[in-house]
C-alpha positions in Angstrom: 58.2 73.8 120.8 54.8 75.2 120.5 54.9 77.2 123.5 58.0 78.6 123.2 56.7 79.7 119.6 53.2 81.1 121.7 56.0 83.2 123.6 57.3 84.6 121.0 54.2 85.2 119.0 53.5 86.9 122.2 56.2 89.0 122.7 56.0 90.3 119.0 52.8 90.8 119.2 53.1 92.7 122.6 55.9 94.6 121.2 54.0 95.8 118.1 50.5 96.7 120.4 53.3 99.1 122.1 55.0 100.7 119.5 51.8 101.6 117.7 50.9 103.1 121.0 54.1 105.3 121.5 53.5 105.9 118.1 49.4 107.4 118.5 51.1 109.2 121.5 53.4 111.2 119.9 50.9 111.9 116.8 48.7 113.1 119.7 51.5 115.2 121.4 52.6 116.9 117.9 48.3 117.7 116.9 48.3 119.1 120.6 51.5 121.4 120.0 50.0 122.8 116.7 47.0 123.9 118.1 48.9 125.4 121.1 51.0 127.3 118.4 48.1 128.3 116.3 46.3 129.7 119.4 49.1 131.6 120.9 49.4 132.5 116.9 46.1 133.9 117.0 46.2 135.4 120.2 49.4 137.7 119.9 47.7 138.7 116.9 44.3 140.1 118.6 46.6 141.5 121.8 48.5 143.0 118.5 45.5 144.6 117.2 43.8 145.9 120.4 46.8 147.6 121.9 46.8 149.8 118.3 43.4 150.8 118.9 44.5 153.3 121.6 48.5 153.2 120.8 50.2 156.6 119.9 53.1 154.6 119.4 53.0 153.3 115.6 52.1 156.7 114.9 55.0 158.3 116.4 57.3 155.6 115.1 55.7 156.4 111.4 56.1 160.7 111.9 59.5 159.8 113.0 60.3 158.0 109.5 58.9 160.3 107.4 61.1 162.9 108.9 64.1 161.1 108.5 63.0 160.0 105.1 62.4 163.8 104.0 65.4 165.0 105.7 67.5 162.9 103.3 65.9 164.9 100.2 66.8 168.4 102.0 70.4 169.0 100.9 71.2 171.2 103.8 69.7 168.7 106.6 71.4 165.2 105.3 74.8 165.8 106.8 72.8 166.2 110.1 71.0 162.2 108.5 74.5 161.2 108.2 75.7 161.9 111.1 72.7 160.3 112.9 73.3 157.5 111.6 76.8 157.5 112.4 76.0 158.1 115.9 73.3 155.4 116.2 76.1 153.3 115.3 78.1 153.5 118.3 75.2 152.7 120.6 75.8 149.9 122.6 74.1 146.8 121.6 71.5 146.6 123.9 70.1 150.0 123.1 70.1 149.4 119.5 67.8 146.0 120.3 65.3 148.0 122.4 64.9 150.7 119.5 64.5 147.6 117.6 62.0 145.9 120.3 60.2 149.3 120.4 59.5 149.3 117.1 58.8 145.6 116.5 55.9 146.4 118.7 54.9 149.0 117.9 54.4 147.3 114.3 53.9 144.3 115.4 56.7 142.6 113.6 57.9 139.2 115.6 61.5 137.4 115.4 64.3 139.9 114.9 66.3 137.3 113.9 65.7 138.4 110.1 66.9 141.8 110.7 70.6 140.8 111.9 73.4 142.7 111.4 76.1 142.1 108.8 79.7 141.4 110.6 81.6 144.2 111.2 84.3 144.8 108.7 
């Protein structure tokens, strides 16, 4: 009976050395992914910051704001806002994205995602 006992003692033993390995593994494999996220993190964040060293793009964006943003308080100019708007609407989808896209990075703002559109009515 006292080998069969060592077997098993074995086994269990064997089966524990294992498990703690898969489990240093995956810690390993999850420490590893965080500090690839982190980097790529930091590193969008310095492309980010020397593309609007030189970028007229932001700036444009910004101008192009403010003169919507005015227009609204002009009485005689916001039926031409309205009916921009109106007209942005019917854009197909994939045009509206890349304005979107455009000026995501042109700000620098990442994951669209919170900027989804209600459901049509």
């Amino acid at each position: 009976m006292t080998p069969l006992l060592a077997n098993l003692s074995g086994l269990a033993l064997n089966w524990l050395q294992s498990r703690a390995a898969e489990k240093k593994t995956y810690a390993k494999a999850r420490a590893k992914r965080a500090m690839l996220a982190a980097e790529t993190e930091a590193g969008w964040a310095e492309w980010m910051a020397a593309a609007s060293v030189s970028g007229w793009k932001d700036e444009a964006w910004t101008l192009c704001f403010i003169a919507i943003i005015l227009a609204c308080f002009i009485p005689p100019l916001q039926p031409f806002v309205q009916q921009g708007f109106a007209m942005l609407e019917e854009t197909p989808d994939w045009f509206q994205w890349a304005v979107l896209a455009s000026i995501g990075a042109s700000f620098g703002l990442r994951g669209f995602d919170r900027f989804r559109r209600p459901p049509n009515k």
